[in-house]
C-alpha positions in Angstrom: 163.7 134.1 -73.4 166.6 136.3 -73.4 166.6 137.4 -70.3 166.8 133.6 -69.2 169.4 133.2 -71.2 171.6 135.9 -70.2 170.7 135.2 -67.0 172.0 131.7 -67.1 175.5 132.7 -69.0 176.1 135.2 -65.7 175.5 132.6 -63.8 177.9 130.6 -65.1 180.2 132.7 -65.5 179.8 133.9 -61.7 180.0 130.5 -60.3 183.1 129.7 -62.2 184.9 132.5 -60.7 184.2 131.3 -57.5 185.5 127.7 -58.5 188.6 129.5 -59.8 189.0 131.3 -56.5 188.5 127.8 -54.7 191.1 126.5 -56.3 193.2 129.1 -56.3 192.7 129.4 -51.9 193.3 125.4 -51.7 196.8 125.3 -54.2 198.0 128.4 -52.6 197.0 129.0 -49.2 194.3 131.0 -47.7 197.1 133.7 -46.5 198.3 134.2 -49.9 195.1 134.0 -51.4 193.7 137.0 -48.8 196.5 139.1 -49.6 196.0 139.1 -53.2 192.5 139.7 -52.3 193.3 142.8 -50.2 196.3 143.6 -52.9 193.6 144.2 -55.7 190.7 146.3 -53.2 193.7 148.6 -52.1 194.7 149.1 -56.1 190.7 149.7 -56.9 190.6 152.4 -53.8 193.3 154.0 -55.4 192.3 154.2 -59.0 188.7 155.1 -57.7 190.2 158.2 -55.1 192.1 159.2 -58.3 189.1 159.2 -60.6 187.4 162.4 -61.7 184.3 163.7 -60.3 181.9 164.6 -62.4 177.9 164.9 -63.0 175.5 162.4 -66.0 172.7 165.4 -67.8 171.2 163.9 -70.3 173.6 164.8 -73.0 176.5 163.2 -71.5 178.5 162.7 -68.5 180.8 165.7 -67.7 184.2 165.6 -65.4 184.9 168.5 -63.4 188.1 169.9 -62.6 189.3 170.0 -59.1 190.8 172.7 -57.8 193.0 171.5 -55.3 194.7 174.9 -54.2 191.4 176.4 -53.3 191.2 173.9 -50.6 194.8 174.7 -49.2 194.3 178.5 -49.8 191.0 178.6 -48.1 192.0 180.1 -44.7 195.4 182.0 -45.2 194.7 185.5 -45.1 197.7 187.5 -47.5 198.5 191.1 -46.7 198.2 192.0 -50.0 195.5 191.9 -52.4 195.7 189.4 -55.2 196.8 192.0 -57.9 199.7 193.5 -55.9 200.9 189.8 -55.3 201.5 189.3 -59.5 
């Protein structure tokens, strides 16, 4: 009986978002209304590229570090060995 129920207060809720987004595309315009629309995916794509990786074990999730010189590093060859260049 729960499950129905929280079923049916999703539903709700997802099908009064749409009528908001309706409304919002007939008073403003579908141009205006696609841009915001492509204005808030570009701001998720961002936060999400910015995000830390990391792995779920079963004691918690854990972010790993990036180690973003490694990457630019990865094919220069130095003339000198790392403990002459300190």
């Amino acid at each position: 009986m729960k499950k129905a129920v929280a079923l049916m207060c999703l539903g709700s809720l997802y099908t009064g978002a749409l009528w908001i987004e309706h409304q919002a595309a007939l008073l403003l315009g579908t141009g205006c209304f696609l841009f915001g629309v492509a204005s808030a995916l570009a701001l998720l794509a961002a936060a999400l590229r910015r995000a830390p990786e990391g792995y779920e074990r079963a004691d918690g999730f854990h972010v790993q570090h990036r180690d973003r010189r490694r990457s630019v590093l990865r094919y220069t060859r130095f003339s000198q060995p790392a403990g002459a260049r300190r």
